[in-house]
N, C-alpha and C positions, 0 to 999 in steps of 0.2 A: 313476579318471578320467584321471591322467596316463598311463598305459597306454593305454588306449586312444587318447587324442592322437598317443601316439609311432609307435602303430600305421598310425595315418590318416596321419600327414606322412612315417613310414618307404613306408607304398604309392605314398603320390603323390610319391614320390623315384624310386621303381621304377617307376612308372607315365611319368613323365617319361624318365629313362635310356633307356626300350626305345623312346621318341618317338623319341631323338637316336640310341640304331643304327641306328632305322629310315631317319631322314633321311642317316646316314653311310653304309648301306648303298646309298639310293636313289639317293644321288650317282652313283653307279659305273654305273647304270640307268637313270634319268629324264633326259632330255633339258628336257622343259618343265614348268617346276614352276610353270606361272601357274595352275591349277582342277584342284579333287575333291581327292584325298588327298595328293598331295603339296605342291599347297598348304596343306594343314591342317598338315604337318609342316612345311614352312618356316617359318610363323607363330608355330607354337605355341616352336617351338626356336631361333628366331634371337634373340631377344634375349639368350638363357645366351650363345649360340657368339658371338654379335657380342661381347658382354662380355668374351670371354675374347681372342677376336681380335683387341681394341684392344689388351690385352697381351702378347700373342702371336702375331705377324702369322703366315700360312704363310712357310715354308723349302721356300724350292725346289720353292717349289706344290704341297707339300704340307703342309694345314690340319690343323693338331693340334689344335685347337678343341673336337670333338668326344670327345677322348680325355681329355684336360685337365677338361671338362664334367664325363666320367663319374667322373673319376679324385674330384673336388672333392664330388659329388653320394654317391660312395659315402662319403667323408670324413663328411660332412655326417650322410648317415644314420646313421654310426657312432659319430658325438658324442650323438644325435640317442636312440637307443637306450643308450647307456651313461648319460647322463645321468637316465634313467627310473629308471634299475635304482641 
């Protein structure tokens, strides 16, 4: 049973992660993130990246938000799994 738990919260860790490259990469591409998919990534990810942005504003406009997210998210999975075992 706790196997399997670890399993479901390790994909929906991975499942979130590939949200926030996605939105870090769309940055560099999307112009208007009001409707359709890039919307749904804005939404789904701005509250981790806001969370981390309150602690870490961008440097020199550039937002490390997103790396910080992944860096803590992989953290997270990896207590997340070890703790199973």
């Amino acid at each position: 049973m706790n196997a399997d738990l670890a399993y479901l919260v390790g994909t929906a860790i991975r499942v979130y992660t590939y949200l926030i490259v996605g939105r870090a990469l769309g940055s560099f591409f999307i112009k208007d993130w009001s409707r359709g998919i890039p919307r749904f990534l804005y939404e789904v990810t701005e509250p981790a990246l806001g969370l981390v942005r309150r602690f870490i504003p961008p440097i020199s406009g550039i937002d490390f938000s997103p790396m910080i997210a992944i860096i803590a998210l992989s953290l997270l999975s990896g207590w997340v799994t070890q703790s199973v075992l």
